[in-house]
Backbone of each chain as ProteinMPNN parsed JSONL, in Angstrom:
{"seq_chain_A": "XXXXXXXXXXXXXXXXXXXXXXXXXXXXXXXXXXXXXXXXXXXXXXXXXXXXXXXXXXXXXXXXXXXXXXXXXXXXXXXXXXXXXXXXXXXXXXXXXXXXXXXXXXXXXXXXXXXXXXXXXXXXXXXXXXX", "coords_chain_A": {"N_chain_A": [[50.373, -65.376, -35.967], [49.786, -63.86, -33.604], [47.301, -64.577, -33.586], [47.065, -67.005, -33.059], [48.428, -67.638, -30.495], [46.782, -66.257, -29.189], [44.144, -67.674, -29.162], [45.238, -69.76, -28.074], [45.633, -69.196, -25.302], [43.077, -68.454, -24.466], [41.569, -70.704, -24.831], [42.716, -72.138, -22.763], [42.413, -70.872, -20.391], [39.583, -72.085, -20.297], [39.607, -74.188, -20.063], [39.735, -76.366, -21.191], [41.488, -78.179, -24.35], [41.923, -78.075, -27.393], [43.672, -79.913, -29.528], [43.972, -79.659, -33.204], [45.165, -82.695, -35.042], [48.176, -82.532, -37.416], [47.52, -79.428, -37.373], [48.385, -76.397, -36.572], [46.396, -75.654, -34.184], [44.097, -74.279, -31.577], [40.878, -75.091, -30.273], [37.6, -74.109, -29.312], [34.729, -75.298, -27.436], [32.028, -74.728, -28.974], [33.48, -72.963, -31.236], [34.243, -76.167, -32.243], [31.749, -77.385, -32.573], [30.368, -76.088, -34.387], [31.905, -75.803, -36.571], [31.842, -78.783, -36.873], [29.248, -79.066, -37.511], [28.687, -77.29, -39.71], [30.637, -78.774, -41.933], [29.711, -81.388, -42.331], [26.784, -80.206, -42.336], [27.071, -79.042, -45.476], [28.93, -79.999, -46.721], [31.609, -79.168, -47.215], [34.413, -77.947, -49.12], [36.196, -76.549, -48.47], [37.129, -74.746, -44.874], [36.934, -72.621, -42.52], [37.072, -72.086, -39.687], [36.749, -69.189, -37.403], [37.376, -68.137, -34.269], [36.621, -64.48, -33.71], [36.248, -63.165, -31.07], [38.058, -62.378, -29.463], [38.49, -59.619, -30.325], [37.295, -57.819, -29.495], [34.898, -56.58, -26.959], [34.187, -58.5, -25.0], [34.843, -60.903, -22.173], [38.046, -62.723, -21.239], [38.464, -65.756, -23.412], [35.916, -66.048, -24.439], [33.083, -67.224, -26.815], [31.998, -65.623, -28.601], [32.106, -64.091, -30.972], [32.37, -64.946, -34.39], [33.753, -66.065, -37.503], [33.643, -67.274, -40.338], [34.584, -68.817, -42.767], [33.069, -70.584, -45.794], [33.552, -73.372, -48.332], [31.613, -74.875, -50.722], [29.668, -76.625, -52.842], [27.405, -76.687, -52.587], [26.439, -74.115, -52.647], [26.072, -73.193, -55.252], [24.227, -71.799, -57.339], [22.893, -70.294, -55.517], [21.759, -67.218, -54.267], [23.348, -64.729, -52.642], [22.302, -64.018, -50.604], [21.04, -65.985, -49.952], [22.762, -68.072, -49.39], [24.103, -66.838, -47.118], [22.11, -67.111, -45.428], [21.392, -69.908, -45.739], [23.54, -70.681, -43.973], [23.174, -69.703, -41.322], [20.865, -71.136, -40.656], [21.681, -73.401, -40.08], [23.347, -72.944, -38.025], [21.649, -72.297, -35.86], [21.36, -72.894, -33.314], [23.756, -72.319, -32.283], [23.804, -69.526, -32.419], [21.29, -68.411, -31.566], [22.246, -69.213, -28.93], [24.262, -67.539, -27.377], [25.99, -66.82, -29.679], [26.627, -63.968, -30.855], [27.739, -62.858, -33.124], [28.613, -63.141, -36.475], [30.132, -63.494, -39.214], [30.448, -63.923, -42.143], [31.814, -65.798, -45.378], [31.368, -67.398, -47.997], [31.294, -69.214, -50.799], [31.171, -71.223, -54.178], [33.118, -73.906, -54.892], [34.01, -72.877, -57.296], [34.539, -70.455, -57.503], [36.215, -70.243, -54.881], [38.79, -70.923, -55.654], [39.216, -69.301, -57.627], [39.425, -67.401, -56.75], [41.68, -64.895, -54.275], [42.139, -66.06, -52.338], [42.215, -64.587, -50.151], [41.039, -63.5, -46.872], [39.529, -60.709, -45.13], [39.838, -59.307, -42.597], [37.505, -58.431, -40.094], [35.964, -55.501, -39.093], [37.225, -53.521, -36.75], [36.071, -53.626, -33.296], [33.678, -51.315, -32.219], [32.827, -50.644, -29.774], [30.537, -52.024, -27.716], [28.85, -53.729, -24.854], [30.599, -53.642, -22.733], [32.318, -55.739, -19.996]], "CA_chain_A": [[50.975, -66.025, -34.773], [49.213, -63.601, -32.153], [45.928, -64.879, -33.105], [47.455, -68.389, -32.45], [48.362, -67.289, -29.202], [45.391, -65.476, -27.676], [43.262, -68.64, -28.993], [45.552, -70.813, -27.046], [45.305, -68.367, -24.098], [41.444, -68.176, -24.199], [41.348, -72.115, -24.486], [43.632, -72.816, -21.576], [41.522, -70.378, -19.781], [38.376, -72.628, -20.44], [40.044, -75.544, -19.112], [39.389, -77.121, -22.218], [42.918, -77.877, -25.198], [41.581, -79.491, -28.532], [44.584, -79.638, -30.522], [43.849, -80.328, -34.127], [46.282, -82.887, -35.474], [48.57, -81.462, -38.279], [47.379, -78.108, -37.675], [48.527, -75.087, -35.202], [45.183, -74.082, -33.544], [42.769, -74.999, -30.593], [39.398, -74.667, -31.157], [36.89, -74.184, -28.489], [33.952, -76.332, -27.756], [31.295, -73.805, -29.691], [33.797, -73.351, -32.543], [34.282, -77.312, -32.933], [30.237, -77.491, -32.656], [29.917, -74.772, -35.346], [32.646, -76.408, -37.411], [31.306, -79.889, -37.565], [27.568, -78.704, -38.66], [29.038, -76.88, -41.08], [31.349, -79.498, -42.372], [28.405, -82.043, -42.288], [25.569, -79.994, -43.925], [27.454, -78.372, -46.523], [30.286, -81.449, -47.019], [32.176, -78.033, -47.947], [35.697, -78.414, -49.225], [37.141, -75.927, -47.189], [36.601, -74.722, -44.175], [37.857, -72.161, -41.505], [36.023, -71.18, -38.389], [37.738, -68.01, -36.869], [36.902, -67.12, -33.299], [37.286, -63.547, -33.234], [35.915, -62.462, -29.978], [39.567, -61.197, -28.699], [38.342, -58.792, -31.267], [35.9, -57.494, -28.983], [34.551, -55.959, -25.423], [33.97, -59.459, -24.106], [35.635, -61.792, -21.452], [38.405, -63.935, -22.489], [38.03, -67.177, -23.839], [34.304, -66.304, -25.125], [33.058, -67.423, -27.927], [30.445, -64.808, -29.095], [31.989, -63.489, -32.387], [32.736, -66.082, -35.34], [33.9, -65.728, -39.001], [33.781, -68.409, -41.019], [34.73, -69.333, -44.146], [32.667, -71.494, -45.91], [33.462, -73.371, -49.234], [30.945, -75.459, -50.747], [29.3, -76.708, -54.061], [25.86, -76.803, -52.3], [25.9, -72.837, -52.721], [25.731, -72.938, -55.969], [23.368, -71.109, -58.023], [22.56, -69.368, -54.638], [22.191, -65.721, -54.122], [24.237, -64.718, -51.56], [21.715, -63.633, -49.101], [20.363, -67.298, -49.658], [23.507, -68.804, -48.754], [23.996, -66.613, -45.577], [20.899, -67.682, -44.125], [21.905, -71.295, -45.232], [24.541, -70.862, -42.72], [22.694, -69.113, -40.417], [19.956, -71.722, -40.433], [23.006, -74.681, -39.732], [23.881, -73.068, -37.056], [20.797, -71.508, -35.385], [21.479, -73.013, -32.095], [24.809, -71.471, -31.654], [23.309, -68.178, -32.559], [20.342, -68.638, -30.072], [22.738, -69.831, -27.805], [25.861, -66.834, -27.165], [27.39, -66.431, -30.951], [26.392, -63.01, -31.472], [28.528, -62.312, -34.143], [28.967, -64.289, -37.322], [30.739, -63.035, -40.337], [30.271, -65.387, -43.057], [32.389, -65.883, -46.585], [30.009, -68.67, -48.448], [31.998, -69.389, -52.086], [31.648, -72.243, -54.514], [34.899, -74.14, -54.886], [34.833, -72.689, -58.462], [34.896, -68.73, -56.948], [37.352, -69.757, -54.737], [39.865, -71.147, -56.764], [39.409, -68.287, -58.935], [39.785, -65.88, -55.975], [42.705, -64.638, -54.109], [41.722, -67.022, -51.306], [42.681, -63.817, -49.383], [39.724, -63.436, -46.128], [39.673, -60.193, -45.281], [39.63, -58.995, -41.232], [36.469, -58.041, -39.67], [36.026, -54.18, -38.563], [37.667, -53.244, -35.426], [35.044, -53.398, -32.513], [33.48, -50.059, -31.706], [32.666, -50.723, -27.722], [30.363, -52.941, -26.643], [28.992, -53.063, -23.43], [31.442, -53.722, -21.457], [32.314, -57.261, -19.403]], "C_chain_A": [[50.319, -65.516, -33.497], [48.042, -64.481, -32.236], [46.188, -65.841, -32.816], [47.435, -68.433, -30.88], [47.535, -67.297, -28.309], [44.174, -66.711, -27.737], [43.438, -69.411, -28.044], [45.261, -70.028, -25.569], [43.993, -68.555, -23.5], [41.569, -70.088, -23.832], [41.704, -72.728, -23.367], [42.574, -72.349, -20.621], [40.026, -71.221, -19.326], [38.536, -73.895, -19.808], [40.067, -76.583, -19.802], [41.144, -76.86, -23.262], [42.488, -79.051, -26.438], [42.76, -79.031, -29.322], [44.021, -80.753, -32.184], [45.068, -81.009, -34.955], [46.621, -82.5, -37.05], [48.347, -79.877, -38.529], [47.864, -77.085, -36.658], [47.585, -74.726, -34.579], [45.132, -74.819, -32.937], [41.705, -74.335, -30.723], [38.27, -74.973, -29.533], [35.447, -75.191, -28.608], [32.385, -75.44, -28.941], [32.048, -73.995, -31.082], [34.265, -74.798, -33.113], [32.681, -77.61, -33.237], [30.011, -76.915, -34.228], [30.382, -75.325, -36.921], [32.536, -77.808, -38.164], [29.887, -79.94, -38.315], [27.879, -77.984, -39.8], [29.38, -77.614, -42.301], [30.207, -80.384, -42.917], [27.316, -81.437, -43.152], [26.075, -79.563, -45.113], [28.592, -79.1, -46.971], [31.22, -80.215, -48.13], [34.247, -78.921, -47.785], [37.059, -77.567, -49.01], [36.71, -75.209, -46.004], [37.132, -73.852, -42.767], [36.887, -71.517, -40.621], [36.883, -70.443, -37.467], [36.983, -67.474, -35.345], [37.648, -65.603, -33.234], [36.748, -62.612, -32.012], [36.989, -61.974, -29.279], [39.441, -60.15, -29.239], [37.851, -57.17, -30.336], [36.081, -57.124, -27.108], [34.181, -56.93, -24.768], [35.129, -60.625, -23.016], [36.956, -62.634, -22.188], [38.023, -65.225, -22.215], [36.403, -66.959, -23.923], [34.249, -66.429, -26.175], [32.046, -66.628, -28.395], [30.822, -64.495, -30.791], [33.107, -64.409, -32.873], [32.947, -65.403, -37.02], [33.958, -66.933, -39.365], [33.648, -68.265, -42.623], [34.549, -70.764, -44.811], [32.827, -72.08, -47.2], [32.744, -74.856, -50.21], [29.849, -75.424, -52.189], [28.057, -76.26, -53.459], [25.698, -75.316, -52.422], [25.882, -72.336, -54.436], [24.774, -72.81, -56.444], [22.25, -70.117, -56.643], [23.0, -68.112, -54.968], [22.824, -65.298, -53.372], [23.621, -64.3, -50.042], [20.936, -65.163, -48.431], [21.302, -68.104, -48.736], [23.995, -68.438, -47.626], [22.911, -67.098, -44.472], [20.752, -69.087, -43.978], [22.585, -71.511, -43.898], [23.946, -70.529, -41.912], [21.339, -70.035, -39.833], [20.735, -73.143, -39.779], [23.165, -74.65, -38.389], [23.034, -72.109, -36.155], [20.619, -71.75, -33.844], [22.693, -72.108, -31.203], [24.24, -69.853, -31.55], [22.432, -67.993, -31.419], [21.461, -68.402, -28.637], [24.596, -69.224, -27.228], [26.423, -66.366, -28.092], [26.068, -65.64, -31.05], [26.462, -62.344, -32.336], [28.875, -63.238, -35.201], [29.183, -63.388, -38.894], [30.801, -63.883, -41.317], [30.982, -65.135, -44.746], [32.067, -67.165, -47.2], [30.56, -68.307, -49.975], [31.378, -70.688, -52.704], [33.015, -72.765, -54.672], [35.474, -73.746, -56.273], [35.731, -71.165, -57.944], [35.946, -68.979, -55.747], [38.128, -69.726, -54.928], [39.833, -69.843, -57.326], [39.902, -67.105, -58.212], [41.351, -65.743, -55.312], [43.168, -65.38, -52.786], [42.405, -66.255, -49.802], [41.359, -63.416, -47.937], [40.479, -62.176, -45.137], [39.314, -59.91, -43.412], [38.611, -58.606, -41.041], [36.731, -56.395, -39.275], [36.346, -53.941, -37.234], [36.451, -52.941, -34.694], [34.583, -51.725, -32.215], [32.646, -49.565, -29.91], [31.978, -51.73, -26.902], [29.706, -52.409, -25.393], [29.668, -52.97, -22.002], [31.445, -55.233, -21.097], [31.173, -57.1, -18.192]], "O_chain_A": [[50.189, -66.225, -32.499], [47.682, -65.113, -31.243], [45.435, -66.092, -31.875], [46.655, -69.075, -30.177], [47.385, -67.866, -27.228], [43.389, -66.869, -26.802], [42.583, -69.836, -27.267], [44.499, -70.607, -24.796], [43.787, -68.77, -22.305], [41.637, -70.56, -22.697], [41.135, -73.739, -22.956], [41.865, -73.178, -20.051], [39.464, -71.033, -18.247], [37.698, -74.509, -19.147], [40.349, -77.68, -19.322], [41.858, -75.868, -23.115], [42.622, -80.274, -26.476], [42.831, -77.875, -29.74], [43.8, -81.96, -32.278], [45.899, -80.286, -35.504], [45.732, -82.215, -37.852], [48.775, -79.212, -39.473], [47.307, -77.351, -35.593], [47.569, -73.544, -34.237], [45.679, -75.912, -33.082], [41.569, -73.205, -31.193], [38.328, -76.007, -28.868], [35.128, -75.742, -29.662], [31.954, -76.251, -29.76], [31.657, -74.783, -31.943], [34.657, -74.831, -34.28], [32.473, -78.145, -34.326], [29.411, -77.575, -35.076], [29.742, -75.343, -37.972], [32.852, -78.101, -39.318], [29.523, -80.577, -39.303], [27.248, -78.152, -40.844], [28.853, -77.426, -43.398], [29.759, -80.063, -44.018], [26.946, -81.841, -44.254], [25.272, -79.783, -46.019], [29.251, -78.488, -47.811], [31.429, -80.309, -49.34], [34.887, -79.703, -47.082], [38.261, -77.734, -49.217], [35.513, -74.966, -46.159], [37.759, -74.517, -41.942], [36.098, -70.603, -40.866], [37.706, -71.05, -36.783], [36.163, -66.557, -35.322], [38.81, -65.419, -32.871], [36.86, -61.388, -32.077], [36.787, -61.091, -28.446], [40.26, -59.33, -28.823], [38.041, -55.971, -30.541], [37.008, -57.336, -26.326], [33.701, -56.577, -23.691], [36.221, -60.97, -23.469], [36.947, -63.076, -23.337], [37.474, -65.719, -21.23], [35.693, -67.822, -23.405], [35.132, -65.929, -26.872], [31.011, -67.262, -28.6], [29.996, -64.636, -31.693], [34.188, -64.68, -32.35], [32.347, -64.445, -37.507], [34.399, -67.743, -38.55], [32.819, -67.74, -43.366], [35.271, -71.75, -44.667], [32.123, -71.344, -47.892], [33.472, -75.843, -50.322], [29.308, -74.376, -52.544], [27.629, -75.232, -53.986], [24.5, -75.075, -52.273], [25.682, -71.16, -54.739], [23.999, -73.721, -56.154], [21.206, -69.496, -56.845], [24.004, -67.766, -55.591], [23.434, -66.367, -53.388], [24.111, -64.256, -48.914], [20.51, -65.466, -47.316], [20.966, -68.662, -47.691], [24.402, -69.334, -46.886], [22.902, -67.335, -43.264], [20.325, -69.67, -42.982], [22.276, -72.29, -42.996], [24.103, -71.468, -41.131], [20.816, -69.745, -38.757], [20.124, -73.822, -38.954], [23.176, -75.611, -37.62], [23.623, -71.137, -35.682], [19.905, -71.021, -33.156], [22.674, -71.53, -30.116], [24.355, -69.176, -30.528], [22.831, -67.452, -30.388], [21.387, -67.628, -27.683], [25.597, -69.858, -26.894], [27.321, -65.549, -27.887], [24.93, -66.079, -31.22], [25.708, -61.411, -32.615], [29.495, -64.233, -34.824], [28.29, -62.756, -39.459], [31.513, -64.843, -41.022], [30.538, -64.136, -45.312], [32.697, -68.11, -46.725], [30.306, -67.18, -50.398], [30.967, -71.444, -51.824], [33.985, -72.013, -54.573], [36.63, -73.946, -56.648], [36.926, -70.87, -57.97], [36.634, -67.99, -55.495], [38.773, -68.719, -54.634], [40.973, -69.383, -57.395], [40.525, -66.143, -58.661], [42.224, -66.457, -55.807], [44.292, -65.314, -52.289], [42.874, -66.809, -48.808], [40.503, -62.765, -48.536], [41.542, -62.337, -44.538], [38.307, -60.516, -43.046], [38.288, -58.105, -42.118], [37.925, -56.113, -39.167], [35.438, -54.278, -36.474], [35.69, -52.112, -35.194], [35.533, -50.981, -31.971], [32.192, -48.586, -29.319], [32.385, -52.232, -25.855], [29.796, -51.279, -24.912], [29.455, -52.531, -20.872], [30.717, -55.994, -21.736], [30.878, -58.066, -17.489]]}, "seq_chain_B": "XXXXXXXXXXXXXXXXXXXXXXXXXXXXXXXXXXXXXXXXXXXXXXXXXXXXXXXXXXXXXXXXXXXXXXXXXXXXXXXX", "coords_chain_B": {"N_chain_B": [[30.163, -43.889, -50.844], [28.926, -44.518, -53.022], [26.949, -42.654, -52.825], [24.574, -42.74, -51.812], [21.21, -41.767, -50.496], [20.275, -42.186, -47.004], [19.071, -43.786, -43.892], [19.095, -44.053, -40.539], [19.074, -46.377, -37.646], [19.76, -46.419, -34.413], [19.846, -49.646, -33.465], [21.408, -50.353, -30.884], [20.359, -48.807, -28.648], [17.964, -49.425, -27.757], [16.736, -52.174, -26.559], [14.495, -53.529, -27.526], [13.993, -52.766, -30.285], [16.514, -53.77, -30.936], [16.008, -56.85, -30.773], [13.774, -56.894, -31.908], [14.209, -56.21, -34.411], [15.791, -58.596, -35.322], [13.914, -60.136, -35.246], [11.798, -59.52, -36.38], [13.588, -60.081, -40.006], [14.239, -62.022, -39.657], [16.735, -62.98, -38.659], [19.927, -63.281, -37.387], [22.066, -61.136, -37.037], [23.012, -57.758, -36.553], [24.641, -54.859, -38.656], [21.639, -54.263, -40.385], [20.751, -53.912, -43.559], [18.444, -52.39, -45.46], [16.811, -51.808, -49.126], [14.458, -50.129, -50.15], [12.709, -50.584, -48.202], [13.164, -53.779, -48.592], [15.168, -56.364, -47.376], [18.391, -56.337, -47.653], [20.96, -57.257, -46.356], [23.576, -58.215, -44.23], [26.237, -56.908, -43.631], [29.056, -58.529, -44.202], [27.43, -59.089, -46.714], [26.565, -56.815, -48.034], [29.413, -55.606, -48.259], [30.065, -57.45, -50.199], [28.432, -56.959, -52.405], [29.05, -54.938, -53.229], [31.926, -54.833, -54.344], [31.686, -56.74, -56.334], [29.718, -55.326, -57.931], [27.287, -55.621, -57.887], [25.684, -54.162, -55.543], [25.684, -51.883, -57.298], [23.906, -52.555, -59.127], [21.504, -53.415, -58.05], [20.601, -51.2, -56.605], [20.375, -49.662, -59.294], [17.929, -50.92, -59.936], [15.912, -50.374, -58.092], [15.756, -47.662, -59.183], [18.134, -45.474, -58.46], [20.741, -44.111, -59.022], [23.887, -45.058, -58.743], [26.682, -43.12, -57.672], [29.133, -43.877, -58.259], [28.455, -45.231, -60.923], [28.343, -42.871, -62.127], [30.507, -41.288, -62.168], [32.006, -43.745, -63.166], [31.095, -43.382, -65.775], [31.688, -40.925, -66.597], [34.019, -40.797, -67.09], [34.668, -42.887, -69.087], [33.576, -41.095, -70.793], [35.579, -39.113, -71.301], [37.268, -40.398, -72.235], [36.957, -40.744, -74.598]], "CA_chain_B": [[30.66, -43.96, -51.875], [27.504, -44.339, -53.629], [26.037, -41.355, -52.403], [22.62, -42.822, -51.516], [20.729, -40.862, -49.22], [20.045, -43.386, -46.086], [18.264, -43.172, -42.527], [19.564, -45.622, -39.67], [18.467, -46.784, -36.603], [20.956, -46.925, -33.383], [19.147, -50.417, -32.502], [22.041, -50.994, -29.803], [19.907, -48.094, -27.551], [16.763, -50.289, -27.522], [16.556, -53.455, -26.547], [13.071, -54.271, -28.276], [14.635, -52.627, -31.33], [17.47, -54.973, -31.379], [15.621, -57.785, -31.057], [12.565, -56.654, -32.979], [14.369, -56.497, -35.754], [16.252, -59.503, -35.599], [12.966, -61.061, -35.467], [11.279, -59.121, -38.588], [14.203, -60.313, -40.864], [14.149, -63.868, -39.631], [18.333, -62.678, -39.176], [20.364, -63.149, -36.333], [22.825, -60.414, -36.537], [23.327, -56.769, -36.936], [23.869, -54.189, -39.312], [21.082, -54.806, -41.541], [20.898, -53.065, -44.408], [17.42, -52.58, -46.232], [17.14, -51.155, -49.567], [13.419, -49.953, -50.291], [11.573, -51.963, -47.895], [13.505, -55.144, -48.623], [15.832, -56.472, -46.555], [18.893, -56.878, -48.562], [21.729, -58.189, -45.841], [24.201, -57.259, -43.759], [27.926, -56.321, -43.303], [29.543, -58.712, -45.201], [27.014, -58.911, -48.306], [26.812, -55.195, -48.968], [30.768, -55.453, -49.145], [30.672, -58.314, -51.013], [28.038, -56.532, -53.081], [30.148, -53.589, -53.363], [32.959, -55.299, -54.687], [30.945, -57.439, -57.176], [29.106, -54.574, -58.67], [26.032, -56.039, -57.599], [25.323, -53.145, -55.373], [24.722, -50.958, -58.534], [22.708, -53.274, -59.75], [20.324, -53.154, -57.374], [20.004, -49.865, -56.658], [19.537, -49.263, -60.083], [16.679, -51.859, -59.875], [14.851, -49.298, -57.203], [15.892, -46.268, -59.392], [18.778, -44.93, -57.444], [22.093, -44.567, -59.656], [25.239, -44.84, -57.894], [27.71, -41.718, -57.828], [29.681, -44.541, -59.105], [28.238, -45.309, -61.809], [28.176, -41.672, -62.597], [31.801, -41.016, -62.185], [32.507, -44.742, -64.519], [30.309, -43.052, -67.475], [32.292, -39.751, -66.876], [36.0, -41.412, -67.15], [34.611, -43.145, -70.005], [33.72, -39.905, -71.881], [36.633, -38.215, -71.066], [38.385, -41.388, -72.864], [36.296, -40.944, -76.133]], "C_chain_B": [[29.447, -43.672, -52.858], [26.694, -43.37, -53.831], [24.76, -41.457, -52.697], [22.333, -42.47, -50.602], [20.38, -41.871, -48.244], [19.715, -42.784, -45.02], [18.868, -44.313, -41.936], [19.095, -45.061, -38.392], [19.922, -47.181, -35.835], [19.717, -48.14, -32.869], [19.69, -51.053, -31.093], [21.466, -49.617, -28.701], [18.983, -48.288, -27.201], [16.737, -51.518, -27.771], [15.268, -53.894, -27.911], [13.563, -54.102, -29.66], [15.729, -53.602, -32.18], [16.918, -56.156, -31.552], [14.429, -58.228, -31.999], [13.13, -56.858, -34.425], [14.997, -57.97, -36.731], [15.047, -61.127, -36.124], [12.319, -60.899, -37.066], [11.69, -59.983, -39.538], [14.774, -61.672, -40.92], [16.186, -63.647, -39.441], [18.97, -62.104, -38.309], [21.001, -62.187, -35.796], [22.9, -58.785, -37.131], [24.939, -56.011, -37.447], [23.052, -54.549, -39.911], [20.93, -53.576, -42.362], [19.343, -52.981, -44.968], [17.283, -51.786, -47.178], [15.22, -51.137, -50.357], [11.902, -50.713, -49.419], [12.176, -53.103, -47.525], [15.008, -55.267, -48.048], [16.635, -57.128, -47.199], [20.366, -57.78, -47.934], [22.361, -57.259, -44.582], [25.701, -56.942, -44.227], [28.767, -56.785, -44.643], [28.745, -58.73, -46.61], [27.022, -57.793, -48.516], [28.246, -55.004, -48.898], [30.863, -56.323, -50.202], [29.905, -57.923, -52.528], [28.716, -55.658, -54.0], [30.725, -53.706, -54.399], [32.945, -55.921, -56.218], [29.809, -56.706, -58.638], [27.401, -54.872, -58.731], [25.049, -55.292, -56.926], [24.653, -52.18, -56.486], [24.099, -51.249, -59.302], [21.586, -52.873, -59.338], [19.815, -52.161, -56.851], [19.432, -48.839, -58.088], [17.98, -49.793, -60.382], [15.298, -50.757, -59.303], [15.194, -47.699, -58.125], [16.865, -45.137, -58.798], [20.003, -45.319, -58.735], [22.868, -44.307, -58.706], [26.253, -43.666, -58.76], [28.735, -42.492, -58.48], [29.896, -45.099, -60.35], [28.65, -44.105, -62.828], [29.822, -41.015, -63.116], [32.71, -42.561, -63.136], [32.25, -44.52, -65.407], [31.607, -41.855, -67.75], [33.869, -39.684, -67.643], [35.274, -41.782, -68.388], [34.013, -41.862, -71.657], [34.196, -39.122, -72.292], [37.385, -39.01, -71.6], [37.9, -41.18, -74.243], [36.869, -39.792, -76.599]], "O_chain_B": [[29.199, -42.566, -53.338], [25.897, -43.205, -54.755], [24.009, -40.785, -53.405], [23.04, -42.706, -49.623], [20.038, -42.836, -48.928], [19.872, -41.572, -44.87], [19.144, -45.348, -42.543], [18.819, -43.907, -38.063], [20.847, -47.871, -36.264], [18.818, -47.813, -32.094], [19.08, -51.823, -30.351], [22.293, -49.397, -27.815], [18.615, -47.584, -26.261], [16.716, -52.02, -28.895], [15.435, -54.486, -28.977], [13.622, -55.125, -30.343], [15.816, -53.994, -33.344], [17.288, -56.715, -32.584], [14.163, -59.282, -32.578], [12.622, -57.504, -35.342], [14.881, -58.329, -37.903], [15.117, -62.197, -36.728], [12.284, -61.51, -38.134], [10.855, -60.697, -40.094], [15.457, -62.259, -41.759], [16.866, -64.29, -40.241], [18.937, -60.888, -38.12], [20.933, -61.962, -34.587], [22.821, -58.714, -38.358], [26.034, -56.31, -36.972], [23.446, -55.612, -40.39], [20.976, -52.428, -41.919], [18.946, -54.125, -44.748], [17.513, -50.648, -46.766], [14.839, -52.103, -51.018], [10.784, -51.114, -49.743], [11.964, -53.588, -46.413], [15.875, -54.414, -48.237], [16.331, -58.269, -47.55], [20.885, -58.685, -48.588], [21.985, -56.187, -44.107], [25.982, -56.769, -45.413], [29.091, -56.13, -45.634], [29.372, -58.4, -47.617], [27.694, -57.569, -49.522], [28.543, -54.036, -49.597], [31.649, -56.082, -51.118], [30.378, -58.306, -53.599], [28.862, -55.711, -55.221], [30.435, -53.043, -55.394], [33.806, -55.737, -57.078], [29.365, -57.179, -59.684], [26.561, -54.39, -59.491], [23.86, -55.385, -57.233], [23.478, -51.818, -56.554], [23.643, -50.524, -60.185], [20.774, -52.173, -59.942], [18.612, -52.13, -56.594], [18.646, -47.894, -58.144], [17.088, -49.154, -60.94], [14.219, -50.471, -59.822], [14.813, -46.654, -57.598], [16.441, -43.99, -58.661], [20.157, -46.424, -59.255], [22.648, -43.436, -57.865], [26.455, -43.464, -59.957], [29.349, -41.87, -59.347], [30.973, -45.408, -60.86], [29.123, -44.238, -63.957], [30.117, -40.447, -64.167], [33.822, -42.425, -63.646], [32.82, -45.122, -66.317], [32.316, -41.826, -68.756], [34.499, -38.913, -68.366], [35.161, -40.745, -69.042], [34.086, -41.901, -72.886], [33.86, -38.4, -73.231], [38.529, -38.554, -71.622], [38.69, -41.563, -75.105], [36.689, -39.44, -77.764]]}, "name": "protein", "num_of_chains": 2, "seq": "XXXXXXXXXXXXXXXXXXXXXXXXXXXXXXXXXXXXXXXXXXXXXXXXXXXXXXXXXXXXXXXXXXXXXXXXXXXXXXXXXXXXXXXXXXXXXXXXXXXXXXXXXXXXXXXXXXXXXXXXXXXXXXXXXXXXXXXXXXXXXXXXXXXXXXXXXXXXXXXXXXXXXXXXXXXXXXXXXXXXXXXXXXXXXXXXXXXXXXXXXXXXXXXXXXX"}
């Protein structure tokens, strides 16, 4: 519920309010960018893009640090360093372009079914350089 | 855990560093991990390695047993 919050917080902030229908969030213009290339190259069949830059030593409402959870047949018989740099190749503009941070969970839809479909928090920031 | 001997680089006290490397490894974000040379990931794959047992794979690959390994043989001889 906080992270609900501080998203809506950051978003209001931006001047920007995408509400997704049926769902609780707002999603900034970066993480809808991030979210539809994803969706699109990898026609993955689930799909969660996590801003966690409240995480972090930056402004609010920035979008620099992302998690995403990606779930998608097309990673099959990938290695896992293959299918990070899939993602990382998807979305090589955002990266270029402010997302500093990208945490990535890249499954087939058999491994995640099978898993605990539990996604696990990122490591508490350790400083930064400041705003 | 592992108890592999390792060397690291603060690349957040040099710019060129940070970005040097990001360039090397064709790989936008830091930690990177490299395990003989080869540049095996970062953050989340060496947990997800970890976890997966895939880690002691590959360090046995380079010749490196894991303290883990060492301490799963031990339990298992202490069960026999």
């Amino acid at each position: 519920m906080i992270l609900i919050q501080r998203i809506v917080n950051n978003t209001l902030q931006l001047g920007r309010l995408n509400i997704m229908r049926g769902m609780d969030t707002v999603t900034g213009m970066v993480a809808n960018s991030i979210r539809s290339k994803l969706q699109t190259a990898l026609e993955a069949t689930h799909l969660d893009v996590i801003n966690e830059s409240y995480m972090h030593n930056v402004p609010k409402g920035a979008e620099t640090h992302f998690k995403v959870v990606v779930v998608s047949d097309k990673f099959d018989g990938l290695a896992l360093i293959k299918r990070h740099r899939l993602v990382n190749e998807i979305l090589k503009e955002e990266l270029k372009n402010g997302v500093h941070a990208l945490s990535i969970v890249a499954k087939t839809t058999k491994q995640w079914e099978e898993s605990e479909k539990i996604v696990e928090s990122s490591p508490n920031c350790r400083g930064g350089f400041g705003k | 855990m592992h108890a592999v001997p390792y060397v690291s680089h603060d690349v957040l006290s040099d710019e060129n560093l940070r970005q040097g490397i990001k360039d090397y490894s064709n790989w936008p974000t830091i930690p990177q991990v490299f395990i003989n040379g080869e540049f095996v990931g970062g953050c989340d794959i060496m947990l997800q390695m970890h976890q997966s047992g895939e880690l002691v794979e590959e360090l046995k690959k380079v010749g490196i047993k894991s303290a883990l390994l060492t301490a799963e043989e031990a339990k298992k001889e202490d069960k026999k």
